[in-house]
C-alpha angles and dihedrals in degrees: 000000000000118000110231129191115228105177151335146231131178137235146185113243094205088198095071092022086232137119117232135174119256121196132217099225112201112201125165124312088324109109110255115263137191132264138160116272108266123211087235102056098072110019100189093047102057127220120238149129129285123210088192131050081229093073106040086050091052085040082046089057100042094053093042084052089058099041089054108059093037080058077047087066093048103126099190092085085201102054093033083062089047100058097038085051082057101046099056086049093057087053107046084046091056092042095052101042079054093052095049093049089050086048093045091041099050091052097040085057099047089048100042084057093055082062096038103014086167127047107236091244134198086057113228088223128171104282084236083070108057089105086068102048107102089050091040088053090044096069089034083065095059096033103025091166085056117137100194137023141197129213145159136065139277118344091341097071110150129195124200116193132227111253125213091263097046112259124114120255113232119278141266142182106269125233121222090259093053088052098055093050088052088053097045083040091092097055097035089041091046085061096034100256136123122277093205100049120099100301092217095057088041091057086040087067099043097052081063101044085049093065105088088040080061096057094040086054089058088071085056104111096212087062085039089066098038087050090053086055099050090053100050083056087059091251104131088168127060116179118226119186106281088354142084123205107204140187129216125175129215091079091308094103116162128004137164120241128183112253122228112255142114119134094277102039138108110273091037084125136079114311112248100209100179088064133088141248103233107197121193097156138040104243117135111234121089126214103196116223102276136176113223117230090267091070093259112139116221121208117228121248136158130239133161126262121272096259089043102074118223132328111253095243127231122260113260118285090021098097129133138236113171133170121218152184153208137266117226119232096228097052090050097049082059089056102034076062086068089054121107117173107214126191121277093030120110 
């Protein structure tokens, strides 16, 4: 069978320090699986590489709006459900992974600058890398509790490590491994954890650790207000990355609740957002609302996590039956810019 292309995302490659367009390539009864964008797939929109996320992203929409209308043409109603099914859930997957990394990333920084809140410039780097410092302070400044860092152009990248006093070690080429621990350093270092360990048990951590900073933003005024508005449009639950702001009434007001959502869990599928989250307990995580890849749509509901025992449930006829939505990541980078993390909090 004919391999289609149903959508697109884009990623840094941190070997070569450039963005380039992946593809979701449907073929057969085989799950669709992910591969750079080739010159030859479409041959009108050009593959290439990006030095901005800017222009991957552009490159990314303009692929997705392509891919779109071809799977518009796909006779077999079935199969043509079925990919578009895949497809949003390729997306939202993407989106929401992007939007976790900017949260954890934000807070890792802020708090990595209550520990270092000035690089140690000038860097005592390796005399052999003085070619490199202007490049090497330039991300301190950012990431000033970075442990190890990443610079140079093209195949020869190189990475130097913090040591214990301070200076820089000498530095190496960097293997693709290496790289991807310099780039993940910013958000692991922020929390105090290493860059180089097994990422999804690093951001499994974190997402622990980011509980209590949830909780803290609700008393930022600017989420406060955004909170206020999505209520008075009958949304008492506004979904936040791997969080859910609720809303209970009865003096309970608004709380934060975990989001269902690892690789293997419920609501990994696209997100139904016309549905409903039905709540007859009081467990705190959350499964959105989600359609399976067969086309069968799954209400939303809450329960409790498997260590945690069973969620007390609600008396009957007070249940709950709530409708949601979704924050965009551009508006809560804007507010994330009011957040300061400040010592003997979370």
């Amino acid at each position: 069978m004919t391999s289609r292309y149903i959508s697109a995302r884009t990623e840094l490659d941190p070997y070569y320090n450039f963005w380039f367009v992946q593809v979701l390539v449907a073929k057969g009864g085989s799950p669709p699986s992910w591969r750079r964008h080739h010159p030859n797939d479409t041959p009108n929109i050009p593959a290439r590489a990006f030095s901005t996320r800017e222009e991957a992203q552009a490159r990314e929409h303009e692929l997705n709006a392509f891919f779109d209308q071809e799977l518009a043409n796909e006779p077999d109603a079935e199969r043509r459900l079925s990919l578009q099914l895949r497809a949003q859930k390729a997306r939202q997957s993407h989106q929401r992974l992007q939007q976790e990394e900017e949260l954890m990333l934000a807070i890792g920084r802020a708090r990595g600058l209550s520990e270092t809140p000035v690089a140690m410039l000038p860097a005592r780097l390796h005399p052999d890398d003085e070619t490199y410092r202007i490049e090497i302070e330039t991300a301190l400044t950012q990431h000033p509790y970075i442990r190890s860092i990443a610079f140079g152009d093209g195949r020869r990248r190189r990475m130097a490590i913090r040591r214990d006093g301070g200076s820089w070690s000498k530095s190496f080429l960097a293997s693709r491994k290496g790289l991807r621990g310099a780039r993940r350093a910013p958000i692991a270092n922020g929390f105090g954890l290493n860059e180089f360990d097994h990422y999804g048990r690093t951001k499994a951590a974190i997402r622990q650790m980011l509980l209590p900073e949830a909780s803290r933003i609700l008393t930022m005024r600017g989420v406060q207000q955004l909170l206020a508005d999505a209520l008075t449009r009958g949304k008492p639950a506004v979904v936040w990355g791997s969080y859910v702001f609720w809303y209970e009434q009865g003096g309970i007001g608004w709380q934060v609740k975990e989001r269902s959502g690892s690789a293997d869990s419920e609501d990994d599928e696209a997100i139904w957002f016309e549905g409903k989250i039905h709540s007859a307990n009081f467990g705190r995580i959350v499964v959105l609302p989600y359609i399976k890849s067969n086309g069968e749509r799954v209400r939303g509901h809450t329960k409790n996590a498997p260590h945690d025992g069973p969620a007390k449930p609600r008396a009957p006829g007070e249940e709950l039956v709530l409708e949601f939505e979704q924050l965009d990541g551009d508006l809560m980078r804007r507010l994330l810019g009011e957040f300061r993390y400040e010592k003997g909090f979370g």
